[in-house]
C-alpha positions in Angstrom: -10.6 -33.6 -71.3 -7.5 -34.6 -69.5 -6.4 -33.7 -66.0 -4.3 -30.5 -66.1 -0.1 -31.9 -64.8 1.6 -29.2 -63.1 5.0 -29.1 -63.8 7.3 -28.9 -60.9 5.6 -32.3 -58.9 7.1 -31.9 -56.0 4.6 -31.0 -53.2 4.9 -27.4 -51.9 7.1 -26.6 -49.3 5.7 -25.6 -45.8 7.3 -22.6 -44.4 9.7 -23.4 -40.8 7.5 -22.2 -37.9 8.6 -18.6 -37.0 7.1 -19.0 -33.7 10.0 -20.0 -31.9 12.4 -17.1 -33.6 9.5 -14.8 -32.7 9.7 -15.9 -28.8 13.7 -15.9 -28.9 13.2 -12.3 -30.1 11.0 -10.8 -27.7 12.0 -12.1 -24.5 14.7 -9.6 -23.9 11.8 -6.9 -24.3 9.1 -9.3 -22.0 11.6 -9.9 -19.5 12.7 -6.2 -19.4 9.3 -5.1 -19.0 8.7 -7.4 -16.3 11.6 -5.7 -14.5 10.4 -2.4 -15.1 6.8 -2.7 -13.5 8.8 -4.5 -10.5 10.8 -2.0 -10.2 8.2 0.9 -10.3 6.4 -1.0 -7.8 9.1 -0.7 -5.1 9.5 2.8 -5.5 9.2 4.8 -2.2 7.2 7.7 -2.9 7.5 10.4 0.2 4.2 11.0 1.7 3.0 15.0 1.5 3.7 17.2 4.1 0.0 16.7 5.8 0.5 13.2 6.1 3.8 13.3 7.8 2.4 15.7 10.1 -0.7 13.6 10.5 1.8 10.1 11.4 3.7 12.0 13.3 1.2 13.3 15.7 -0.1 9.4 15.4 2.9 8.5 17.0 3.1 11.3 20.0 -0.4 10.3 20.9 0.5 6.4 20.4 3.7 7.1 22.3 1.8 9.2 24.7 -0.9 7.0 25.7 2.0 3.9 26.4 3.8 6.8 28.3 0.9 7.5 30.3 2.1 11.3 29.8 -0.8 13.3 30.6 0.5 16.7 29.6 1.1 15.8 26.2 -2.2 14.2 26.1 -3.9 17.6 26.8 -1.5 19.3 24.4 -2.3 17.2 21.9 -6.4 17.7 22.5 -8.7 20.2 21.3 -10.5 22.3 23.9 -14.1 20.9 22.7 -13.1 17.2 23.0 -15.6 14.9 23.6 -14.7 11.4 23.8 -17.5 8.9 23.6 -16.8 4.9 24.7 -20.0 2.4 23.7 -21.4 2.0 27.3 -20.1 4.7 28.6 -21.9 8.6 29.0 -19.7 11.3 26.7 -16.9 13.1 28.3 -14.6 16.3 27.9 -11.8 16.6 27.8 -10.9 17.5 31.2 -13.3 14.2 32.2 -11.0 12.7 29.7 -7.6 14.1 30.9 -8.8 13.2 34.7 -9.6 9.5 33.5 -6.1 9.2 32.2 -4.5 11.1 35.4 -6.1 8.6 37.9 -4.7 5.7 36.3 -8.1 4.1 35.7 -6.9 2.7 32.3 -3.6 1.5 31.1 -2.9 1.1 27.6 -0.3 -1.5 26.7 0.1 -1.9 23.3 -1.0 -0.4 20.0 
């Protein structure tokens, strides 16, 4: 038995590499959605209503210590405050508003 001949002898033709045309194709889309997650990212979403509160009051008691502003300290306090400082025994709030009146303790920075 002979060896079968095919008839076109020309080797078969290997098809371009699409990979590259595939690439050029979706980087519009990949660079889009890159820009799209940095972009939601950056968004500024407002805090709720609680939390402004919350940071403002931050900042009146912040403000308030640096101020040395006694009054609003004691605004800003609840009437069964106790305060308790490792090494120190527990104290109300009046022992707390007197320990900030006599100038015992300066706070400088926050």
């Amino acid at each position: 038995m002979q060896p079968t001949r095919l008839v076109n002898s020309e080797p078969p033709r290997l098809k371009p590499d699409v990979r590259p045309t595939i690439i050029k194709a979706m980087l519009p889309t990949l660079v889009t959605v890159a820009w799209v997650i940095t972009a939601i990212g950056s968004l500024q979403v407002p805090d709720p209503p609680e939390t402004q509160e919350i940071l403002r009051l931050e900042r009146v008691w912040n403000e308030a210590h640096l101020r040395g502003d006694v009054a609003a300290l004691d605004a800003l306090c609840a009437t069964d405050l106790i305060v308790t400082v490792p090494g120190m025994k527990p104290m109300s709030k009046a022992d707390i508003l007197g320990f900030w009146q006599s100038g015992r303790a300066k706070i400088t920075r926050y």
